[in-house]
N, C-alpha and C positions, 0 to 999 in steps of 0.2 A: 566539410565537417558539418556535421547536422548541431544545430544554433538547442540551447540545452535552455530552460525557462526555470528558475529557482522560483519556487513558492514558499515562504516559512509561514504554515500556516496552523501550526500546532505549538502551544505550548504544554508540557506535561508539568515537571518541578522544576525550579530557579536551579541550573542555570540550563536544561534542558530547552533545545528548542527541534521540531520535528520536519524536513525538510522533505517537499513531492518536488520533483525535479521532473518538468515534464519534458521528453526528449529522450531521458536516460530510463535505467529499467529499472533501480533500485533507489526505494527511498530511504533515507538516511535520518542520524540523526549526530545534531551541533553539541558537542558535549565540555563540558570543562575539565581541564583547559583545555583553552579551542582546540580540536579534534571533529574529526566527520567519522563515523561509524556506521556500517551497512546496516541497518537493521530486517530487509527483505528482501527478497528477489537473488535468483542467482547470477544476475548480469546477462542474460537472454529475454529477448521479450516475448518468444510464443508461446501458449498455455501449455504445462505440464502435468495440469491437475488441478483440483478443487482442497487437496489439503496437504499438510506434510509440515515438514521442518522451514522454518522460514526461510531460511537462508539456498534451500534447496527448490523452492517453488518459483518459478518465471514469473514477474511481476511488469507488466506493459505498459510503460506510459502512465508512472503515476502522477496525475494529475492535482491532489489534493491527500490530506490525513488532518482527522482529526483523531482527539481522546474522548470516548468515551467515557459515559458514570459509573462505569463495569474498570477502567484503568487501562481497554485497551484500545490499541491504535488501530483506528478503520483509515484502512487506504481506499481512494479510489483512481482502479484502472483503464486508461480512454482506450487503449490497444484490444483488450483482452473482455472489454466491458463486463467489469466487477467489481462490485465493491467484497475488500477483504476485510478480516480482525485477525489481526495480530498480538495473541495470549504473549504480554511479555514476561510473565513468573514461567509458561513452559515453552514459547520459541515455538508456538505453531500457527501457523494459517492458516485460516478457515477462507472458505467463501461464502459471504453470508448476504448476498443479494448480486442476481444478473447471471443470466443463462451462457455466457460467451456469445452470443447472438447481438449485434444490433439494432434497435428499435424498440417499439410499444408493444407488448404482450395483449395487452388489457387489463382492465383493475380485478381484483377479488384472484387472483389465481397468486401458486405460490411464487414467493422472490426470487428463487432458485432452482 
């Protein structure tokens, strides 16, 4: 059994807390009453795309999420190298930095 790393390292509203699980492929979120809620990934971790329905997008090894000043949730992916946003009023994924590629691009060029 491959050993699963809980990170709680978002908070959005009391009593919300936002969960990267590294190991597993979907980050979640801690809700009241205690409850675990998928809020990405479809439980596959290879890349199936750069956008879509959250729930339908492979999300690898999330590592971390924060909230952004925008209200939405940036995951980032160590499997799939991407950092995502997560629109929670419409339930879409974006990929809004990292090529799927590995390593240093260079500065000045686009995120994506």
């Amino acid at each position: 059994m491959k050993p699963v790393f809980h990170q709680i390292v978002a908070r959005f509203a009391c009593p919300l807390l936002f969960i990267a699980a590294c190991g597993a492929v979907t980050p979640a979120v801690l809700a009241a009453p205690p409850r675990i809620e998928t809020v990405a990934g479809s439980g596959k971790p290879e890349n199936n795309g750069d956008e879509g329905p959250a729930l339908e997008i492979n999300v690898g090894d999330p590592f971390g999420v924060e909230i952004g000043p925008d209200g939405a949730l940036y995951i980032c992916e160590v499997r799939n190298h991407r950092v995502r946003r997560l629109d929670r009023q419409t339930g879409q994924l974006t990929t809004v930095a990292g090529t799927g590629e590995m390593g240093y691009s260079g500065d000045g060029g686009p995120a994506v």
